[in-house]
C-alpha positions as CSV (number, residue, x, y, z in Angstrom):
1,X,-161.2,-9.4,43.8
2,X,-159.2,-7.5,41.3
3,X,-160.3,-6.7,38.0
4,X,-157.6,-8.2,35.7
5,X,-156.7,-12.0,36.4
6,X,-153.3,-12.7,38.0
7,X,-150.9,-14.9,36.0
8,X,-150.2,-18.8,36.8
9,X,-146.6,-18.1,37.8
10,X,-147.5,-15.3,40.2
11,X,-150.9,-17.3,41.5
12,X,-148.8,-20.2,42.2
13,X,-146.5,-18.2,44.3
14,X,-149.1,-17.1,46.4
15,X,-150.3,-20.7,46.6
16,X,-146.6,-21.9,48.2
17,X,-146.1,-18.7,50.4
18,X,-149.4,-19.7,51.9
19,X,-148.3,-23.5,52.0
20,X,-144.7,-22.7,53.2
21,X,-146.9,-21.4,56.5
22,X,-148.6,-24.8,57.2
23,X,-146.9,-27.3,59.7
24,X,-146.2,-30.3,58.0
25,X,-147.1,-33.7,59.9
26,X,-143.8,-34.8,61.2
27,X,-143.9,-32.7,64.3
28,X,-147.5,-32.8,65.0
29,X,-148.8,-35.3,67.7
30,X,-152.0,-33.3,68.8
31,X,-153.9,-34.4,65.3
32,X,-156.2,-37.3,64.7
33,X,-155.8,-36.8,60.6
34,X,-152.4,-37.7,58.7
35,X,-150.9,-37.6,55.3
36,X,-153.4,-39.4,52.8
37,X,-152.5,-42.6,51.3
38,X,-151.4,-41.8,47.7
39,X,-153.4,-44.0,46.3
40,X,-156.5,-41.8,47.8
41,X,-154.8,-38.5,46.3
42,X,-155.1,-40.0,42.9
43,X,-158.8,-40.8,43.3
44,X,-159.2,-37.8,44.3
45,X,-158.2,-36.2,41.4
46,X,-159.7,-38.3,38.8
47,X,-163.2,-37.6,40.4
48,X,-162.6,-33.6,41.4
49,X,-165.7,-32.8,39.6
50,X,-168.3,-35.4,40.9
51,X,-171.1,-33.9,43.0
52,X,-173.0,-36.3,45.0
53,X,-175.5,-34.1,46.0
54,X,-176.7,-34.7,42.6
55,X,-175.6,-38.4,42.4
56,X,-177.9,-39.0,39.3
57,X,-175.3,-37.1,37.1
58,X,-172.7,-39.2,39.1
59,X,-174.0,-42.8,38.9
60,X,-170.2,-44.1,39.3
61,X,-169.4,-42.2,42.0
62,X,-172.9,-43.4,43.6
63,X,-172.2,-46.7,43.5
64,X,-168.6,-46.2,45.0
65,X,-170.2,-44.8,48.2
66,X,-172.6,-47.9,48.4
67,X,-169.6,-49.8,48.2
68,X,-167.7,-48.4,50.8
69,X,-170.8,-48.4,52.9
70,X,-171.1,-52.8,52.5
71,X,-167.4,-52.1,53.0
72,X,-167.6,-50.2,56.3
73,X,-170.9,-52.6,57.2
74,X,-168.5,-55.7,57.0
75,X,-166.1,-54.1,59.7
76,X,-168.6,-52.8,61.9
77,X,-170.6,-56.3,61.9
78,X,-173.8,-54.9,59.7
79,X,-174.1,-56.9,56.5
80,X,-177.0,-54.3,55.6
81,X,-176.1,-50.9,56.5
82,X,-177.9,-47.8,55.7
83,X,-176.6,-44.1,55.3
84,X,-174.0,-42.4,53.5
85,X,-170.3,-40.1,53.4
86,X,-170.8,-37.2,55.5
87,X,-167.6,-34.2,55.9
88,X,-166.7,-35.8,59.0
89,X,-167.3,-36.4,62.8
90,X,-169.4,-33.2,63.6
91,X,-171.6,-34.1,60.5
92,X,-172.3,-37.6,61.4
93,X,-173.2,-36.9,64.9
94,X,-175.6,-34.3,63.9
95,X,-177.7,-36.1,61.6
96,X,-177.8,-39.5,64.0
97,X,-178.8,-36.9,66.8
98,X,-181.6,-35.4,64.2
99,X,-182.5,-39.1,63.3
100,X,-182.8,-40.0,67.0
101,X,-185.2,-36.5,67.4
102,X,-187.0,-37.0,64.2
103,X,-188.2,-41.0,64.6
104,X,-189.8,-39.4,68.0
105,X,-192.1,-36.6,67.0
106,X,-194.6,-37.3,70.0
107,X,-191.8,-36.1,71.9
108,X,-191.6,-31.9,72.3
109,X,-188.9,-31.6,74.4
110,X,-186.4,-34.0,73.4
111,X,-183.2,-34.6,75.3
112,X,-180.4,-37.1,74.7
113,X,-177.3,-38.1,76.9
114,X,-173.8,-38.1,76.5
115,X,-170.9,-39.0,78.4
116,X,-168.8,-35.8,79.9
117,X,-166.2,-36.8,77.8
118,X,-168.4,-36.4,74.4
119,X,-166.7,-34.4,71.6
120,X,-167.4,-30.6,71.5
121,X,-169.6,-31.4,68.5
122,X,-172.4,-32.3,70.8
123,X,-172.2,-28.5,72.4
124,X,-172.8,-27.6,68.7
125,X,-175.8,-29.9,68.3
126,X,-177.5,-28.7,71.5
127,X,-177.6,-25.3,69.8
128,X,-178.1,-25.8,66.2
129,X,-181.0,-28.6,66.7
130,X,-182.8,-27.5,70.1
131,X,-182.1,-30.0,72.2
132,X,-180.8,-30.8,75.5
133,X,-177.9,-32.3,75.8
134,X,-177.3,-34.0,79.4
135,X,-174.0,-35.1,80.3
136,X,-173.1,-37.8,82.4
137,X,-170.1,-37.8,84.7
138,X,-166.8,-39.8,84.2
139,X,-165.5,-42.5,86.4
140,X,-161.5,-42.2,87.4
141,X,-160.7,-44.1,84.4
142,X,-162.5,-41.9,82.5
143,X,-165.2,-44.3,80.5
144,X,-169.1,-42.8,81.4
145,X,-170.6,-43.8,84.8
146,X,-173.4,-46.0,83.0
147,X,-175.5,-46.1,86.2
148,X,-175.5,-42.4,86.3
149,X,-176.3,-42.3,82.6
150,X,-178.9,-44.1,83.5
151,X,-180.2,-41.7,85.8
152,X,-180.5,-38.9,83.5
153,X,-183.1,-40.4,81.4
154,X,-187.0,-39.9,81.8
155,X,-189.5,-39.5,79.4
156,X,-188.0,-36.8,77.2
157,X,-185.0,-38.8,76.8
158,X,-184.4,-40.2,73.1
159,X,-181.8,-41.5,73.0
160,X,-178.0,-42.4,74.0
161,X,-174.2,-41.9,72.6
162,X,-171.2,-43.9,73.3
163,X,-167.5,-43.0,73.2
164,X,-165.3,-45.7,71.0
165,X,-162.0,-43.7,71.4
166,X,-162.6,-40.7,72.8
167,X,-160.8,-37.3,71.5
168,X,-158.7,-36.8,74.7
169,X,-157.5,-40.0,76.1
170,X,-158.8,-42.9,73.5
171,X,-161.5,-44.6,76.0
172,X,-164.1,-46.7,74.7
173,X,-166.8,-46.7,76.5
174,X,-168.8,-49.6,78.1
175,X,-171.1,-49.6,75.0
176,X,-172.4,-53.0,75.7
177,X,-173.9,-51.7,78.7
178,X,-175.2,-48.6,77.0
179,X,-176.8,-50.9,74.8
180,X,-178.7,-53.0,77.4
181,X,-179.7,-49.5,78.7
182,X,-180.9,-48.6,75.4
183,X,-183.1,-51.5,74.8
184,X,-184.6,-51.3,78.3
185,X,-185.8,-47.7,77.3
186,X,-186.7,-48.2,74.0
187,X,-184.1,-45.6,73.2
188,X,-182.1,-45.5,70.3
189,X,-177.6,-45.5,70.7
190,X,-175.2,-43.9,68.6
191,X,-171.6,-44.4,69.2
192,X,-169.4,-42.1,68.2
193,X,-166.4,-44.2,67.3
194,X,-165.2,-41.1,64.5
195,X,-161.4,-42.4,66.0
196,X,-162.0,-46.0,66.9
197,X,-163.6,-47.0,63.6
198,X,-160.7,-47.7,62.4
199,X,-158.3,-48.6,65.1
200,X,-160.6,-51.2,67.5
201,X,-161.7,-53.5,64.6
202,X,-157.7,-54.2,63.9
203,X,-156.3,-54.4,67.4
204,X,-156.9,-58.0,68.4
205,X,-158.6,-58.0,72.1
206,X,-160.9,-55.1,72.0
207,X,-164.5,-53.9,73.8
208,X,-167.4,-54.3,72.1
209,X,-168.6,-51.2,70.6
210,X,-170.6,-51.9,67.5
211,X,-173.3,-53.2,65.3
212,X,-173.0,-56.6,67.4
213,X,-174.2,-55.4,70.5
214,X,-178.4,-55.3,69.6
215,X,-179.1,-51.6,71.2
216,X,-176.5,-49.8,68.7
217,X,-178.6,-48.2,66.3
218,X,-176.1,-45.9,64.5
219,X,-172.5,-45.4,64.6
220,X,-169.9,-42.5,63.0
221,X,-166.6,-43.5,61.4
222,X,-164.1,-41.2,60.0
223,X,-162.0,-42.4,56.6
224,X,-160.1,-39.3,57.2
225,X,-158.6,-40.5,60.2
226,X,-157.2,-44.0,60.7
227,X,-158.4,-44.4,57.3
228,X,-155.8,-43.1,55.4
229,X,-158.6,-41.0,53.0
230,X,-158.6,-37.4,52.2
231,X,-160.4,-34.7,54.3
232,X,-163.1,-34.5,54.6
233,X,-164.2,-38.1,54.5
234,X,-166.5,-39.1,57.3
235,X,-169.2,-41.9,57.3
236,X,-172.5,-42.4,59.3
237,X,-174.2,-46.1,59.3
238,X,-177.7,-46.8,60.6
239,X,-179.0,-50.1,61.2
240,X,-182.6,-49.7,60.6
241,X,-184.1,-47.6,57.4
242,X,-186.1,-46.0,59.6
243,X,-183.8,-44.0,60.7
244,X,-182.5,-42.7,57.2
245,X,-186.1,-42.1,56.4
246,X,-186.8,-39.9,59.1
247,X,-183.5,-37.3,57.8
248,X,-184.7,-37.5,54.4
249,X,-186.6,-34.2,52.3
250,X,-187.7,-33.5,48.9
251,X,-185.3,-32.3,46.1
252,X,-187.6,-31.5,43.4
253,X,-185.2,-29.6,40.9
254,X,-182.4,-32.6,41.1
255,X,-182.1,-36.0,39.2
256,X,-183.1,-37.3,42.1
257,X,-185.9,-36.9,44.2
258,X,-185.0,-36.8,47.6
259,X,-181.7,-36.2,50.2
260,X,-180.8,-37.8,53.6
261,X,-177.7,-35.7,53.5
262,X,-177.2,-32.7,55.7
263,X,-175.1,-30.8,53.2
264,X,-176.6,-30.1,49.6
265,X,-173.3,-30.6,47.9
266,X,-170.7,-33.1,48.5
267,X,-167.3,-34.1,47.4
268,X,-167.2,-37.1,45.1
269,X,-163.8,-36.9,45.1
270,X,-163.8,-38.2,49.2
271,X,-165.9,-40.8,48.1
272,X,-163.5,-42.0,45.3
273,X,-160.6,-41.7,47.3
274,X,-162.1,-43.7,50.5
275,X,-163.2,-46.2,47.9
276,X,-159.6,-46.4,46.4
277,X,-157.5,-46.4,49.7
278,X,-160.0,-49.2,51.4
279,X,-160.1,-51.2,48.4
280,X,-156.1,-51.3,48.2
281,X,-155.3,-51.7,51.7
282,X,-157.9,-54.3,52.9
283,X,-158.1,-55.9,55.8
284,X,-154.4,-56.7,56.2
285,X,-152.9,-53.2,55.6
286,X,-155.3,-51.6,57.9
287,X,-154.2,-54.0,60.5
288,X,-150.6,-53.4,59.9
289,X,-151.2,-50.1,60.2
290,X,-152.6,-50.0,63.4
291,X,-150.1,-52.3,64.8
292,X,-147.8,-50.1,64.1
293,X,-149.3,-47.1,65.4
294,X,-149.6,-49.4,68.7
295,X,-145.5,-50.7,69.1
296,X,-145.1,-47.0,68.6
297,X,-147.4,-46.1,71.2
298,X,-146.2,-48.0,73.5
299,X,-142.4,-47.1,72.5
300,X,-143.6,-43.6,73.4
301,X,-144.7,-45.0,77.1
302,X,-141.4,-46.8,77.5
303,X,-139.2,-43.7,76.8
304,X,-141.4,-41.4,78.7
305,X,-141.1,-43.9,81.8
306,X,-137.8,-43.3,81.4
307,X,-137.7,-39.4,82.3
308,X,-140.0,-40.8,85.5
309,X,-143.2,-39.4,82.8
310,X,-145.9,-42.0,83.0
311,X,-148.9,-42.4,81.2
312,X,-153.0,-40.8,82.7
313,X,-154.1,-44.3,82.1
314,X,-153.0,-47.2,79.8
315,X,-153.8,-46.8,76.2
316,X,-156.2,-48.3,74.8
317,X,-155.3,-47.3,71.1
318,X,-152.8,-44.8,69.8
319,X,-153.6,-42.2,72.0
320,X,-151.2,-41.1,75.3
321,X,-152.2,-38.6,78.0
322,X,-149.0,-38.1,80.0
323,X,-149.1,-37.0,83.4
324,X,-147.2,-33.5,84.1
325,X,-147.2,-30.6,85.9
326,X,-148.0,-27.1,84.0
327,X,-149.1,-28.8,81.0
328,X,-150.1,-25.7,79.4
329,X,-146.2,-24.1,79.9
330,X,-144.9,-28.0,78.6
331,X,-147.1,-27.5,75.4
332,X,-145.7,-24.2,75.0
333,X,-141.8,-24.6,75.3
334,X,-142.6,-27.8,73.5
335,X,-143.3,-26.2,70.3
336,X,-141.7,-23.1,71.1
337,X,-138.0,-24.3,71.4
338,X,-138.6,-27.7,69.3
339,X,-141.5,-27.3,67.0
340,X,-143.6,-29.9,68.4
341,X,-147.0,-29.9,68.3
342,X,-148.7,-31.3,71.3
343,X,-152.0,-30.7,73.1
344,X,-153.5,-30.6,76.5
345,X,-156.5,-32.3,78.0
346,X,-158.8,-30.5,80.5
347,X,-159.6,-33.0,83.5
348,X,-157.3,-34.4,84.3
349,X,-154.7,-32.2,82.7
350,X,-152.0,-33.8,81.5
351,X,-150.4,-33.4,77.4
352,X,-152.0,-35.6,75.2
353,X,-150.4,-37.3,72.0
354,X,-151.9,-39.1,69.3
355,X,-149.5,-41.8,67.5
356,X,-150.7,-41.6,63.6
357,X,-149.1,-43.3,60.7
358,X,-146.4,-40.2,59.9
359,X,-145.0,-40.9,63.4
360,X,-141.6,-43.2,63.3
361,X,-139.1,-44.7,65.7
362,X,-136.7,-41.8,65.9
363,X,-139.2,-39.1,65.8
364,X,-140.8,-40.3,69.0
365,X,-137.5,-41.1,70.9
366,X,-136.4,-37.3,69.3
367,X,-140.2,-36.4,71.3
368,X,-138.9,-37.5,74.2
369,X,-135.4,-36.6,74.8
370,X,-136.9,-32.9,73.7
371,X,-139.8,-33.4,76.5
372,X,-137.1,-34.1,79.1
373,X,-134.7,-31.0,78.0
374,X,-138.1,-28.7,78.6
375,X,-138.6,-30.6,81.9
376,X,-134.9,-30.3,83.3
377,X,-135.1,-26.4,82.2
378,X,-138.5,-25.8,83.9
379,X,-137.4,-27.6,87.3
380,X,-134.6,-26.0,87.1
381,X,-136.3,-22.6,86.8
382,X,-138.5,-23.4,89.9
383,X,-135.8,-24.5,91.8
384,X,-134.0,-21.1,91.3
385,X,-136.7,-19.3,91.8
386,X,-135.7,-17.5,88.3
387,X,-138.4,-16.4,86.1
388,X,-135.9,-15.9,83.2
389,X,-136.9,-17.4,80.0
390,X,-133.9,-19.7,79.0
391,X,-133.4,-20.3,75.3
392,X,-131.9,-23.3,73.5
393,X,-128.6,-23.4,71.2
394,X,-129.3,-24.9,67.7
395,X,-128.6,-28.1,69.2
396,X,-131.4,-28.1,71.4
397,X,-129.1,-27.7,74.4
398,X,-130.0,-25.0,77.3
399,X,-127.9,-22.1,76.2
């Protein structure tokens, strides 16, 4: 840090240098977070200050969050849900995981399993609390292999987790199943629906995943997703006290006397702006906001049939794993020659896309007429036997 303070003018430059290097959303299709609703950005701002790790001094902010939680209870079928904003995903998995571990003390070798397909955040909770994490294999369309699930338990085991929308292809796991599993093991479930949350409840026909099935003891949701809130904005719900009880420690220097939370600090401002962009959108916008996502999924599938491209599996929500050869080489031309952003899954490998709300008509049928240009130029290459790199004119045409 340098001794004399810089001046606004030249602080502010830095500031746009550094945001000139950013990718803006219109190109990206390998995120699950968008552009805010602006009605969350103005929460925001209005509650930049607020602290809820202190929520005491923030009694209005407080009872935002509690709001948002009856909120998030309605759509996930729990009239009385307990727990609280977390950063995100990773966050909300953790502390369920440490709920599961901490309501079973007798227990000194805890384990829990997950499905193969299980976000990385799990590899980071195996390290951080201790605790071995046992994966269960796939089936070929990639949900868990429930009987083989059930395998892996024995008397370590304490509990379960549930895919609703997994990160690479958007499967939702046979939770009801899981469920009838947990309750035959007197084991708790978390589902992991940090996507789904807030795409399933909106998309008419869907698999159960949630607070209806009886063995679902916990479940993470992600506002800054689907949601339309600011990052970070996560959520985790309980459905017993129990389990809150068991995270929860002493704060004895706060206004209030305990936490449940894993971080100390949090961002009132996520909670304002949740509140705010749920509160304005309801029901109704949520569900035209999925629907679009949908028509322009399956747009995406259409064209992409089109090029002979076809989809891993069918969709189950906004998110397309397209079957192709070198996926790792497609990525790369892909954002190489066109600036799209794309990413690859690991088994099977294919490119996967996620269709979020700054996606439109033209820039997916744009997607695709750019994925076949890279295709023509790489078959072409092989079929020549060339290992030349071709380049594109400024029209996006083989030069």
């Amino acid at each position: 840090m340098q001794e004399q303070g810089q001046n606004w003018e030249d602080v502010m430059s830095s500031l746009m240098q550094a945001r000139s290097k950013d990718l803006p959303y219109e190109k990206v299709l390998s995120s699950m977070c968008t552009y805010p609703h602006p009605i969350a950005v103005e929460a925001y701002k209005m509650f930049i200050e607020s602290n809820m790790g202190d929520y005491g001094l923030f009694m209005g902010t407080y009872e935002l969050e509690q709001a948002i939680l009856s909120m998030l209870g309605d759509l996930l079928h729990n009239p009385h849900p307990y727990g609280y904003l977390t950063t995100g995903g990773t966050e909300s998995n953790i502390q369920a995981v440490r709920a599961m571990r901490n309501a079973c003390k007798s227990i000194n070798d805890p384990n829990i399993i997950v499905p193969a397909s299980a976000h990385f955040s799990f590899d980071k909770i195996a390290d951080v609390l201790k605790i071995d994490v046992r994966k269960a294999r796939i089936l070929s369309d990639l949900v868990v292999d429930t009987s083989h699930m059930r395998s892996l338990i024995d008397q370590n085991t304490v509990g379960l987790v549930g895919i609703a929308g997994s990160t690479e292809f958007g499967q939702v796991d046979p939770i009801s199943e899981l469920s009838k599993i947990a309750i035959d093991n007197h084991i708790f479930l978390h589902v992991d629906a940090a996507f789904g949350g807030f795409v399933l409840p909106f998309i008419g026909q869907h698999p159960s995943f949630d607070f209806l099935l009886p063995g679902v003891s916990s479940i993470a949701i992600d506002p800054h997703k689907m949601g339309m809130s600011i990052i970070p904005s996560g959520a985790l719900l309980f459905r017993e006290e129990k389990m809150m009880l068991s995270l929860k420690v002493d704060t004895p220097y706060l206004t209030i006397s305990n936490q449940y939370t894993l971080t100390g600090t949090r961002s009132g401002a996520s909670v304002a702006g949740t509140y705010a962009v749920m509160k304005f959108l309801g029901k109704e916008g949520y569900r035209y906001i999925v629907n679009r996502c949908m028509a322009l999924t399956y747009l995406l599938i259409e064209e992409a049939k089109k090029i002979d491209v076809h989809p891993v599996i069918d969709p189950v929500m906004n998110i397309v794993a397209l079957s192709v050869l070198d996926p790792k080489t497609i990525r790369k031309e892909l954002a190489n020659k066109f600036g799209w952003q794309v990413s690859i899954t690991k088994q099977p490998s294919s490119i996967r896309l996620v269709v979020m709300p700054h996606m439109t008509e033209e820039s997916i049928i744009a997607f695709v007429q750019d994925l076949k240009k890279v295709l023509e130029h790489l078959k072409t290459s092989t079929n020549t036997g060339s290992e030349k790199s071709y380049d594109f004119d400024g029209t996006g045409n083989m030069a």
